[in-house]
C-alpha positions as CSV (number, residue, x, y, z in Angstrom):
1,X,-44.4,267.5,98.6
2,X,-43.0,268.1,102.3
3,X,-42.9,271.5,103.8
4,X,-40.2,270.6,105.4
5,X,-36.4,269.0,104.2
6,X,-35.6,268.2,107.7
7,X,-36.9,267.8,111.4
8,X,-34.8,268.2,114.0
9,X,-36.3,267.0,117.5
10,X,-34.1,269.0,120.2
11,X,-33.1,272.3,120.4
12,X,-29.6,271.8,122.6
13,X,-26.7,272.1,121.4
14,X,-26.2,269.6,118.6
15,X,-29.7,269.7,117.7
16,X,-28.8,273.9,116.8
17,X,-25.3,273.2,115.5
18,X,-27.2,270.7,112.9
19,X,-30.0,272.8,112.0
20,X,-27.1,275.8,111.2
21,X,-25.2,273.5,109.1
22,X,-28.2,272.3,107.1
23,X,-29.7,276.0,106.8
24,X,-26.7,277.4,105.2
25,X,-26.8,275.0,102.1
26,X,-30.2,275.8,101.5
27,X,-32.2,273.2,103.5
28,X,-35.6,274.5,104.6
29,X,-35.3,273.0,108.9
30,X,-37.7,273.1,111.5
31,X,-36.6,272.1,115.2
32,X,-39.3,270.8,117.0
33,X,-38.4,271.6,121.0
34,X,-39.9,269.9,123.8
35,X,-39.7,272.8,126.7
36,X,-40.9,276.7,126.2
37,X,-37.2,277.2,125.4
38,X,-34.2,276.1,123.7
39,X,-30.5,274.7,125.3
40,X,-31.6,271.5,127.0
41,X,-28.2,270.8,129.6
42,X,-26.9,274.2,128.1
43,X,-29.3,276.7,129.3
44,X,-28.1,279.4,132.7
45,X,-30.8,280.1,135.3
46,X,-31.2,283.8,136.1
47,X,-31.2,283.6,140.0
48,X,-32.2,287.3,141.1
49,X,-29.2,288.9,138.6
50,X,-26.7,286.0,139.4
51,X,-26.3,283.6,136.3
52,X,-26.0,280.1,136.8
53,X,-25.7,277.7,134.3
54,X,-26.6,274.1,135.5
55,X,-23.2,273.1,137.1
56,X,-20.0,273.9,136.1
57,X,-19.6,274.7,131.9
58,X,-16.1,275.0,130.8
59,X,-15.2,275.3,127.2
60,X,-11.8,273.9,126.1
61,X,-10.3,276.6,124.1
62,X,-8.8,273.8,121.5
63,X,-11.6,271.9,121.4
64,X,-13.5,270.8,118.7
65,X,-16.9,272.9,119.9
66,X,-15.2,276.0,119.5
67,X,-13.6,275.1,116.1
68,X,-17.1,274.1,114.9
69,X,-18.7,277.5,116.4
70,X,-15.7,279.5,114.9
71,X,-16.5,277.7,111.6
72,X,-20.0,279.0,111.8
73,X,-18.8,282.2,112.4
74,X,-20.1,282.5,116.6
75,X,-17.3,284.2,118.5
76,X,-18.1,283.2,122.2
77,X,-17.0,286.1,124.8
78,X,-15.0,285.1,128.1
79,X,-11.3,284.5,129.1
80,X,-8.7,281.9,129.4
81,X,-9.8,280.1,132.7
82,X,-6.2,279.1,134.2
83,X,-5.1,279.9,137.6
84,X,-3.4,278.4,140.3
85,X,-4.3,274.9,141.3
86,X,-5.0,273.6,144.4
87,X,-5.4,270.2,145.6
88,X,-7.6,269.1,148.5
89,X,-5.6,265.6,150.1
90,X,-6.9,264.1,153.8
91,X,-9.0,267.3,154.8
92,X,-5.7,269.4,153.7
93,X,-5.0,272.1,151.0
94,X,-1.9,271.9,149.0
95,X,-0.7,274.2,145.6
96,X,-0.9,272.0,142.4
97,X,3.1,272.2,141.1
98,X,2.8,273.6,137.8
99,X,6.4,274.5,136.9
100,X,9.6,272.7,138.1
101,X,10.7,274.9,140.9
102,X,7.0,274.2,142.3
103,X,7.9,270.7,141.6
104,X,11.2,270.4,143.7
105,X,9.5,272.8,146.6
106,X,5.8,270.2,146.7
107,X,5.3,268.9,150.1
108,X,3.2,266.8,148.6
109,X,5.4,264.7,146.3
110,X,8.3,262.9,147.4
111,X,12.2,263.0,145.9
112,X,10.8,260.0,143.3
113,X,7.4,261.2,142.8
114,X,9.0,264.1,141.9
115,X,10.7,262.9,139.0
116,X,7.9,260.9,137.9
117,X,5.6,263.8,138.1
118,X,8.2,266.1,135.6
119,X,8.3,263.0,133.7
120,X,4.5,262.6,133.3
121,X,3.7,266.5,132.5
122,X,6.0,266.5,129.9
123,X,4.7,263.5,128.3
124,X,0.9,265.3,129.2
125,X,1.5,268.4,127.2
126,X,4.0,267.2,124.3
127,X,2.9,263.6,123.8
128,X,1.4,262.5,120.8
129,X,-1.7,260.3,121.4
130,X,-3.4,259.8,117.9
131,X,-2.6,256.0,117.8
132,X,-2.6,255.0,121.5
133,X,-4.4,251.1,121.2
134,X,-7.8,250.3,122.5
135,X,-6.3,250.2,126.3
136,X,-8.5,251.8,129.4
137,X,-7.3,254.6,131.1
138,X,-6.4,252.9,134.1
139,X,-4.4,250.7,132.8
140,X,-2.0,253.5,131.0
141,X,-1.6,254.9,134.1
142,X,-0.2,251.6,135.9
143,X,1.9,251.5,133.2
144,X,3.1,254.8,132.9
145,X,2.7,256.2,136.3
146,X,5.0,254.5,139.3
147,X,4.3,256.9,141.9
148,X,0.9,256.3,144.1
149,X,0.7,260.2,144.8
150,X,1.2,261.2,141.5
151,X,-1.6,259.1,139.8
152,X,-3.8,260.4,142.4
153,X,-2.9,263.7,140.6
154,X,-3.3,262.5,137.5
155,X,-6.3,261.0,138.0
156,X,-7.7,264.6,139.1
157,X,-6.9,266.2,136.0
158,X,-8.7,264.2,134.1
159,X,-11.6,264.5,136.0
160,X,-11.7,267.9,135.9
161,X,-11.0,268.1,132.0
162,X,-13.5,265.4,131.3
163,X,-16.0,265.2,134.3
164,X,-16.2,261.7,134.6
165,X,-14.5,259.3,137.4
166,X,-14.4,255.8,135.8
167,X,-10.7,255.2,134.8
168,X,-11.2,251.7,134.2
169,X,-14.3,252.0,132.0
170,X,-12.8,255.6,129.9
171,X,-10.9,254.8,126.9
172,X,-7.4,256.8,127.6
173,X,-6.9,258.5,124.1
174,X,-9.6,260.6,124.2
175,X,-9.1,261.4,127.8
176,X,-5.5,262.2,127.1
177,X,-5.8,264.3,124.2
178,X,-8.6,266.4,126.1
179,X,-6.3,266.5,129.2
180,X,-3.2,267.6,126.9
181,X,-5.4,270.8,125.5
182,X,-6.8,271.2,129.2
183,X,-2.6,272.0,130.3
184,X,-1.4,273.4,127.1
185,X,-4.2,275.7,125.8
186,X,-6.6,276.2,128.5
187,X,-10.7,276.6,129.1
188,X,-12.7,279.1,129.0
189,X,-15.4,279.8,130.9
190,X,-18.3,282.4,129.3
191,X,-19.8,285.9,129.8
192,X,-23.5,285.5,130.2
193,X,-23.3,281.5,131.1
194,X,-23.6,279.0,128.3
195,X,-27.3,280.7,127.4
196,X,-24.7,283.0,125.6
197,X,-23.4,280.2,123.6
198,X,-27.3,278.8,123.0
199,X,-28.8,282.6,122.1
200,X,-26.1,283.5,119.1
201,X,-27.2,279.8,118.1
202,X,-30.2,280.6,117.8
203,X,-30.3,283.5,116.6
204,X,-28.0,282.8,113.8
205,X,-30.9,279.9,112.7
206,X,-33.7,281.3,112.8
207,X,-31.8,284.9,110.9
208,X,-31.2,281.6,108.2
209,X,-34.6,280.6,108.2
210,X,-35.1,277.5,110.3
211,X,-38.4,277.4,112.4
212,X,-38.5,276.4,115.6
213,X,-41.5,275.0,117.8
214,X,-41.7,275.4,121.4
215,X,-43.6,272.7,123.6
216,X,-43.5,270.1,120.8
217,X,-43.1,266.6,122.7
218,X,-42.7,264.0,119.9
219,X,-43.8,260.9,121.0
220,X,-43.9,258.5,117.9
221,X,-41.3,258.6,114.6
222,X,-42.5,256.3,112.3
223,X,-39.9,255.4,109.5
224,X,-41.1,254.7,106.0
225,X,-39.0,254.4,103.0
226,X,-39.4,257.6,101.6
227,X,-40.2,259.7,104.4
228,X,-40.6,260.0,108.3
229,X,-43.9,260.2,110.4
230,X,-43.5,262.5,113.2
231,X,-46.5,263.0,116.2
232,X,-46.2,264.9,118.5
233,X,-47.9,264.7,121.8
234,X,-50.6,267.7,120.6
235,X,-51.5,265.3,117.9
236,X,-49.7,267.3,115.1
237,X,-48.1,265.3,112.5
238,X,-44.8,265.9,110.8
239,X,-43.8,264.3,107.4
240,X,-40.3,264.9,106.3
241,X,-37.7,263.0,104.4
242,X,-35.1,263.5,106.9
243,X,-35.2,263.2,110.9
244,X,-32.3,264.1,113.1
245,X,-33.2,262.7,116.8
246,X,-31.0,265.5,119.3
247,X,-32.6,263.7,122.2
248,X,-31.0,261.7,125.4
249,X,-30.4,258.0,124.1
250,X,-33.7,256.2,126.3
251,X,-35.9,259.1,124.9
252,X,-34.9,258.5,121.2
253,X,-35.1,254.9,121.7
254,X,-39.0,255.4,123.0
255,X,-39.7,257.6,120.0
256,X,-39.1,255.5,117.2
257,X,-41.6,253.1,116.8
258,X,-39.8,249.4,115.7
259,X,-36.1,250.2,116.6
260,X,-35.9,247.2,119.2
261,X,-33.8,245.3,116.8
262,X,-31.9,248.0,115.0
263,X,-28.5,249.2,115.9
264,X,-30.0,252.1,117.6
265,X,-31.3,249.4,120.2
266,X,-27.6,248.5,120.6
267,X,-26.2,252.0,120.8
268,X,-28.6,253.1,123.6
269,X,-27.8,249.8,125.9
270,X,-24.3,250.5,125.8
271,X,-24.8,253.8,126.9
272,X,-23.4,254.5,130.6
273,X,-24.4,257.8,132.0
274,X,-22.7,260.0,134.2
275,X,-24.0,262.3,136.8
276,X,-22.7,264.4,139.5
277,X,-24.0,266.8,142.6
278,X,-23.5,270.2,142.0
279,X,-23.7,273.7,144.4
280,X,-23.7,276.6,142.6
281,X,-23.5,279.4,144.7
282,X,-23.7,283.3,144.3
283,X,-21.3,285.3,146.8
284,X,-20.4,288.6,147.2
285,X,-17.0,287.8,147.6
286,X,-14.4,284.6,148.7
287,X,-13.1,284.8,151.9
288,X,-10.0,283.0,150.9
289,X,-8.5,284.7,147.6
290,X,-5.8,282.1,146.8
291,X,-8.2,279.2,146.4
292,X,-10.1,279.7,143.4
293,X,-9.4,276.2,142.1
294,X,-9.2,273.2,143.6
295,X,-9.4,269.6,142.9
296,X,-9.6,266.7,145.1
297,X,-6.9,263.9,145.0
298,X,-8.9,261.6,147.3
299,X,-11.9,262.3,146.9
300,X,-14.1,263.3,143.4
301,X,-14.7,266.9,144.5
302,X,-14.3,270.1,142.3
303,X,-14.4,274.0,143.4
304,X,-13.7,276.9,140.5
305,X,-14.5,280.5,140.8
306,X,-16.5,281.0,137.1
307,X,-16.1,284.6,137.8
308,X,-12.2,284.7,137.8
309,X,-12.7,284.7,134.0
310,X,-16.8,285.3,132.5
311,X,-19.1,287.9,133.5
312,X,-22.2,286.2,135.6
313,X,-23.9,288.9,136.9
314,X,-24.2,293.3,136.7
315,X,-23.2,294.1,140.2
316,X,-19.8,291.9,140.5
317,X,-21.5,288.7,142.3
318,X,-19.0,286.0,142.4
319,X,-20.8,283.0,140.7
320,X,-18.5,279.8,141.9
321,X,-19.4,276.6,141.8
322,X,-18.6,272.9,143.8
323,X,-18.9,269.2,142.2
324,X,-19.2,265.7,143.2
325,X,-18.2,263.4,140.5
326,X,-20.5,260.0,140.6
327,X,-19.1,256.3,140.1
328,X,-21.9,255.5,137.5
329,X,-21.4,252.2,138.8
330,X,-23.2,253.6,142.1
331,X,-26.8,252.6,142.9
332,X,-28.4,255.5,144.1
333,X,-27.1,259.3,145.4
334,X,-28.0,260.4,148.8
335,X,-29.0,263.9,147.6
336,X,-28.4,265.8,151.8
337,X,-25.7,263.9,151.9
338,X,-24.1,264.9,149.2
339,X,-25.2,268.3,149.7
340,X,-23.4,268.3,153.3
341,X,-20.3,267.0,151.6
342,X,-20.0,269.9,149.4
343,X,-20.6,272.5,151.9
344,X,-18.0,270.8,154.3
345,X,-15.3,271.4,151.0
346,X,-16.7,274.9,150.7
347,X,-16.3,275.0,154.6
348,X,-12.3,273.8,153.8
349,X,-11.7,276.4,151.2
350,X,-13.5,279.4,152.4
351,X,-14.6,279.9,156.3
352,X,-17.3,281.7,156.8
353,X,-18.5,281.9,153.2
354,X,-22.3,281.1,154.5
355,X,-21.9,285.2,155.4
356,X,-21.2,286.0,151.7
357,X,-24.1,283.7,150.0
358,X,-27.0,285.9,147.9
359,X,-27.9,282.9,145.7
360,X,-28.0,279.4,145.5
361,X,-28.2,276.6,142.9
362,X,-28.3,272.5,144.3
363,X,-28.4,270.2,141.6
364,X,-28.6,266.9,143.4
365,X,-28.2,264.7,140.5
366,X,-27.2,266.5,137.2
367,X,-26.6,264.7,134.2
368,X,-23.4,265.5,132.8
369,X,-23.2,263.3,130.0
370,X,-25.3,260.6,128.2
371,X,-22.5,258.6,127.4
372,X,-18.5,258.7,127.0
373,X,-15.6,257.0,124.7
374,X,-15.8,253.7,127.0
375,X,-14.4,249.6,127.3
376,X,-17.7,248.4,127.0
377,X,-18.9,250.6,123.8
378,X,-19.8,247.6,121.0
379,X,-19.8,250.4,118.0
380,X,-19.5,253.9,118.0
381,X,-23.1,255.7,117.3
382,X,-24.9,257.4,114.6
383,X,-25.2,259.1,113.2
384,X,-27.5,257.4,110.5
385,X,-29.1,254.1,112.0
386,X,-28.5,251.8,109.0
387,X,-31.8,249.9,109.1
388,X,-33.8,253.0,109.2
389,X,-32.5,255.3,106.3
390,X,-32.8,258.7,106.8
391,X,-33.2,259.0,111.0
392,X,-30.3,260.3,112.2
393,X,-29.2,260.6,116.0
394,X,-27.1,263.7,117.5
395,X,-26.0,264.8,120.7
396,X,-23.3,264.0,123.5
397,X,-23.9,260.6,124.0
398,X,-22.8,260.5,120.1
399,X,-19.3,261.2,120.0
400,X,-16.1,258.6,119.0
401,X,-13.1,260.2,119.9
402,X,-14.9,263.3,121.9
403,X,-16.8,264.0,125.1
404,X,-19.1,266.3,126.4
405,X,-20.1,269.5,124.4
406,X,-17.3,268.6,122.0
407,X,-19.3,265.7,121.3
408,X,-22.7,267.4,121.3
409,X,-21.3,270.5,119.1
410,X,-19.4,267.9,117.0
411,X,-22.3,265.3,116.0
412,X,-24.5,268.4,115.1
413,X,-22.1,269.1,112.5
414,X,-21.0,265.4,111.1
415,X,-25.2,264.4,111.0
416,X,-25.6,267.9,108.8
417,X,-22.6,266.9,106.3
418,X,-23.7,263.4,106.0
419,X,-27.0,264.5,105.2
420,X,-25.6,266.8,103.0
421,X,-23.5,264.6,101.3
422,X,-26.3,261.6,100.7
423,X,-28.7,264.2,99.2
424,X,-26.5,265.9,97.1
């Protein structure tokens, strides 16, 4: 009767990782994608031979996207990301102490932040935080964390592992656990940008037989008891039993037609996005060799050289990248504003770098993520909506426990088993 088992609208990340899953247990898939190409957040712009992927794209190497793309047999090319840390505190650059002579010889640590400092890394990288309570991550640090200079530390690391800045709001055991694999196993950053990570995705579908659509806006999903109704902005009509939503939460909310009342209504509202300003910058080398990290520990900035570890371009451009974490309690970003406050870090870290610059990237207000492990979540999303039998949702905005492409990568594969697991 249907052509189709399964529709999947969105072909990012989860939207792919789903349509893999449901593929190799003999489901017959089609993605429907809204642009002329696949990878939504995930894709990397090709600026003149430099490869830019839109911000900064770190893969924890522990993480549960790489388990999932392991499991589907995707081996991802690129190199443990660690190096030398620096930290950017009133205008000034200062190393990161990463071992305990570092430690005692930190000029920025005093004799008792010291100690709390050894104290807190050790409970970082061999703490066990499976059944931490319900408690923000704000308040385990004023509970944990005496010394004012070493939560400002703190606080940095888990910014950079999570790329939010909302430690009231964040629930601390997912932050923890992601900052724990951040110190003990590392990232990765990858050869060819995250298109790398989107392409052997793809590619790996379609050799399974799922179809994809380019330019396929859906604008209505109607649900009906044994099937879902999907139009699409051309006027072509989908039916299918099963509909898997890979969309950002607003967008799936407008799609399906009566879901006002239904928990996805509820799942969407709760949602708090986060966004940052990002430079991406293509240099043909750093005038400063020693600082190719750095965090800020009093202000939300972030500087890594993506070339230390992935190849981003044929002819050995350096491909680094700068970012200004958002309060997503803020109103509105000033986008020249922000902009100048970049360059002025860039200015900190590397004089003269305007002299180095062949390509440029300014993303004035990226989305990072649709939604994050948070205080205010009421229920934990998806991925079936329970008053609308076979619509599923997917994406990043969709983890529990994870964040960011974890949670993307992650939610592709629980919709596809749960799928699995009702029809079988």
């Amino acid at each position: 009767m249907y052509k189709y088992d399964v529709a999947i609208i969105g072909g990012g990340l989860a939207g792919l990782t789903a349509a893999n899953f449901l593929v190799k247990e003999g489901k017959k898939v089609v993605v429907l994608e809204k642009s002329n190409r696949v990878g939504g957040r995930a894709i990397t712009n090709n600026k003149n031979g430099v490869l830019m992927n839109l911000g900064v794209h770190a893969l924890l190497i522990d993480g549960k996207a790489m388990k999932v793309l392991t499991e589907l047999g995707i081996s991802i090319p690129g190199e443990n990301a660690s190096v030398k840390t620096h930290g950017i505190w009133r205008n000034k650059v200062y190393p990161i102490p990463t071992n305990f002579s570092s430690v005692l010889s930190s000029k920025l640590l005093t004799w008792k932040g010291k100690i709390v400092y050894l104290k807190l890394m050790l409970k970082l990288t061999k703490g066990n935080f499976d059944s931490l309570p319900e408690i923000s991550l704000s308040d385990w640090a004023d509970r944990e964390i005496s010394d004012p200079m070493v939560r400002h530390i703190f606080y940095s690391l888990c910014r950079v592992t999570t790329y939010i800045s909302a430690p009231t709001l964040q629930l601390a055991k997912p932050v923890l656990i992601r900052v724990k694999h951040g110190l003990t196993t590392g990232v990765m950053y990858v050869d060819g940008g995250w298109e790398t990570i989107i392409q052997e995705l793809k590619k790996q579908a379609i050799e399974s037989g799922v179809e994809i659509f380019y330019s396929k806006k859906v604008i209505e999903i109607e649900h009906h008891e044994q099937y879902q109704s999907i139009r699409c902005s051309d006027g072509e009509l989908y039916k299918v039993p099963v509909c898997v939503i890979a969309a950002p939460p607003k967008e799936t909310l407008k799609m399906v037609t009566g879901s006002e009342n239904t928990s996805l209504s509820t799942w969407v509202n709760q949602t708090i996005p986060i966004t940052a300003s990002c430079l991406d910058l293509g240099v043909k080398k750093l005038p400063n060799l020693e600082n190719q990290f750095a965090i800020g520990l009093d202000q939300t900035y972030y500087f890594t050289n993506q070339s230390r570890s992935a190849k981003l371009s044929e002819d050995n451009t350096l491909v680094v990248s700068l970012v200004k974490y958002h309060n997503p309690m803020q109103q509105s970003i000033n986008p020249q504003e922000a902009k100048v406050q970049l360059e002025t870090v860039m200015d900190l870290l590397h004089s003269n770098w305007r002299n180095e610059v062949v390509a440029k990237q300014f993303l004035p207000e990226m989305t990072v993520v649709h939604d994050f492990p948070h205080m205010k979540r009421k229920d934990n999303p998806g991925p079936e909506i329970p008053q609308m039998k076979g619509i599923y949702i997917a994406g990043d905005w969709c983890g529990h426990d994870e964040i960011l492409a974890d949670a993307a990568v992650e939610s592709g594969k629980c919709v596809a088993l749960q799928i699995l697991a009702k029809r079988t």
